[in-house]
N, C-alpha and C positions, 0 to 999 in steps of 0.2 A: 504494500500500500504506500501513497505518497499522498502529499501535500503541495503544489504548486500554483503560480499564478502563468496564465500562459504568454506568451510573447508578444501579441497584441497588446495584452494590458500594460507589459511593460515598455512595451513604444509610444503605445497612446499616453502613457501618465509616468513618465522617467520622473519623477517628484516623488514616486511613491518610495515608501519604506516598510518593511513590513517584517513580520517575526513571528515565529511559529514554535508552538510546546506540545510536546505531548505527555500524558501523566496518567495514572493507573491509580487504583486505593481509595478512590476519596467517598472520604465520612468526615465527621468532625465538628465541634465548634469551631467558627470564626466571627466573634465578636468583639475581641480585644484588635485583631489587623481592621477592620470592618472603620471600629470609632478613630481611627489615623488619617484613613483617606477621607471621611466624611470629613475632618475638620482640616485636612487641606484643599477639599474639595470648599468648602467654606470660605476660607482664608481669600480664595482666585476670585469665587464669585462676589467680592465687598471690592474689588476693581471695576466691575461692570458688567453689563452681560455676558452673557454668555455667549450669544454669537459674534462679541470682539477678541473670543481667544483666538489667536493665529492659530489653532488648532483645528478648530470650527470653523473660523474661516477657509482654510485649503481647502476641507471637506465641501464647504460651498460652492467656491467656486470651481471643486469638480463635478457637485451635482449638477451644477447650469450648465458646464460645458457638456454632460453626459443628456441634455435635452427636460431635466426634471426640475421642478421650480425649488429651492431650498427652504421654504417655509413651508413649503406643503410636504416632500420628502426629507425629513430632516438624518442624518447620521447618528445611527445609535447614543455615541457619546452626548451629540447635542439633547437629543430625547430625554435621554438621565440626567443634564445637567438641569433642564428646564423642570421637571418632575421636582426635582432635589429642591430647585431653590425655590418653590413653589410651597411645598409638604415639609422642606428641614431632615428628610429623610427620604428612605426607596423599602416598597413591599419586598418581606425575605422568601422566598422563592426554594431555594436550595444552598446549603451551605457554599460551594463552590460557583455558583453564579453569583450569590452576597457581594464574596470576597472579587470575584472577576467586574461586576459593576462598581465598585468602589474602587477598584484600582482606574477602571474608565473614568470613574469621575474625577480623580486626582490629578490625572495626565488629561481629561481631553479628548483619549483617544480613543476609539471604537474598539474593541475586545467581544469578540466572537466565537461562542463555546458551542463544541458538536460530540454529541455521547456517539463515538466510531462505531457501535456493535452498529447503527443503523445505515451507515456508512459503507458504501460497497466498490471495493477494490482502487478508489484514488478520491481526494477532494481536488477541483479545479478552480480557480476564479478567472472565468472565461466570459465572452460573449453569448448570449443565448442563443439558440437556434429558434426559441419560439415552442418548438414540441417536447421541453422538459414538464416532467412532471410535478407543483410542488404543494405539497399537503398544509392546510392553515393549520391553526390552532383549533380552529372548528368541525375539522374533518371532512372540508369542501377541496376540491380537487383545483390545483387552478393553473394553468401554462403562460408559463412570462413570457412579454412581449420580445421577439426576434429584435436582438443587439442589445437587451439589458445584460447588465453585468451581475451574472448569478455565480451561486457556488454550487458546481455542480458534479455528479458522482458517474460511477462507470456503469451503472444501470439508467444514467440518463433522468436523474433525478434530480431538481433544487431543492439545497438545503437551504436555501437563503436568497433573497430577491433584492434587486437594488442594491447592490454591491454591498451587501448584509443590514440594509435597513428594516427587512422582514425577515425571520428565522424563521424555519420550517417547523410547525408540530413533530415531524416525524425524527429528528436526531435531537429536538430541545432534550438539555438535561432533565433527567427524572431521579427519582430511588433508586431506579434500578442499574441506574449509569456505575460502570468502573472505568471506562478508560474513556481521552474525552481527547480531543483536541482545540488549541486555546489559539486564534489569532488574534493578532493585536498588527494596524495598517492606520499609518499616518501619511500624510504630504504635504505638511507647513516646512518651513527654510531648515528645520532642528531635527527633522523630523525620523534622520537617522539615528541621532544620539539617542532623543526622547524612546522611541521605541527600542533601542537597546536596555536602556537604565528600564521601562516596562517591564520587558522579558525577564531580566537580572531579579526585580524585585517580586515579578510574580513567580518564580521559580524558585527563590529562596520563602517565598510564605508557603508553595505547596510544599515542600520540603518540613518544614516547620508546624505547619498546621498536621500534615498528613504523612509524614514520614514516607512519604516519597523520592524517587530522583526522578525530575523530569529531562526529558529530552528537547532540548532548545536548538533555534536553526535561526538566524538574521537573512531573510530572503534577499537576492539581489538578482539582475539578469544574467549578469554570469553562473551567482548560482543558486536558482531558483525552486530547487526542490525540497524538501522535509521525506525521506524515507523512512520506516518501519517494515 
């Protein structure tokens, strides 16, 4: 199995950065990592909104360049931050997405979790062809528009729509999840460092939280893959 962005994406969008984990084990409290990132998540938003983090910004003005208006399709991280600073908090969901939203909220950055058992034989972040399949939360059937940027599998399935702005019901973490893969995908000026110190920090809390070792990869087009 592998992990890859495909070559288009990286010609179309050379801004981009991006970093890939994979990790096994997880159960666990995370409520002491959890109240760090929310009060740094806090600290950024008393500058201003949130759609003047350079962070959110790049994400913007790829959504425009990708033909989708950015207040109507907004980037994961944006979504969380605007929820956060709304509420002073986010609904806990599962130990492991907690912990993976609050690290989004800290950085900015979009962080995108897939439980692999439903995952079959590669993940891609490719162009759509239009006849992928992707399951809501609802359990309505629905086929992304030809040339959106989906994450998509070797059964020809989206796990994620709008270059992870909808997550698929069918790989969302659950209970049942042991093995998961974690991306994290920035394109502000920083936005290689920013998503390396990411990866660094989310990999030493699964470590820590879940006594795991995870498997960490810094994508680039030279080299582009995450194997397993």
């Amino acid at each position: 199995m592998y992990f890859q962005h495909s070559s288009d994406i990286w010609r179309d969008f050379p801004d981009l950065a991006a970093g890939a984990l994979l990790a096994d084990g997880i159960t666990g409290d995370v409520d002491p990592a959890i109240a760090g990132y929310h009060a740094t998540a806090k600290s950024r938003l008393t500058g201003g909104p949130e759609s003047e983090l350079p962070e959110i910004r790049a994400w913007r003005r790829t959504f425009s360049a990708m033909g989708l208006k950015p207040t109507q399709y907004r980037c994961a991280a944006e979504s969380l931050l605007r929820r956060f600073k709304k509420d002073g908090t986010l609904p806990r969901i599962h130990p492991l997405i907690d912990v993976c939203n609050a690290i989004s909220l800290a950085f900015a950055i979009p962080v995108a979790v897939f439980d692999l058992s439903q995952v079959t034989g590669f993940l891609e972040v490719r162009r759509a062809s239009g006849e992928e399949d992707y399951l809501t939360f609802g359990g309505e059937i629905e086929h992304p528009e030809a040339h959106e940027v989906v994450f998509a599998d070797g059964a020809g399935r989206a796990h994620a729509r709008r270059w992870s702005n909808r997550q698929s019901g069918l790989s969302a973490v659950r209970d049942t999840t042991n093995s998961v893969l974690i991306v994290a995908e920035a394109l502000h000026a920083t936005a290689a460092d920013d998503v390396r110190a990411l990866m660094s920090t989310l990999a030493d809390d699964l470590k820590t939280l879940w006594s795991t070792t995870p498997k960490t990869a810094l994508l680039t087009p030279h080299s582009p893959r995450l194997e397993w």
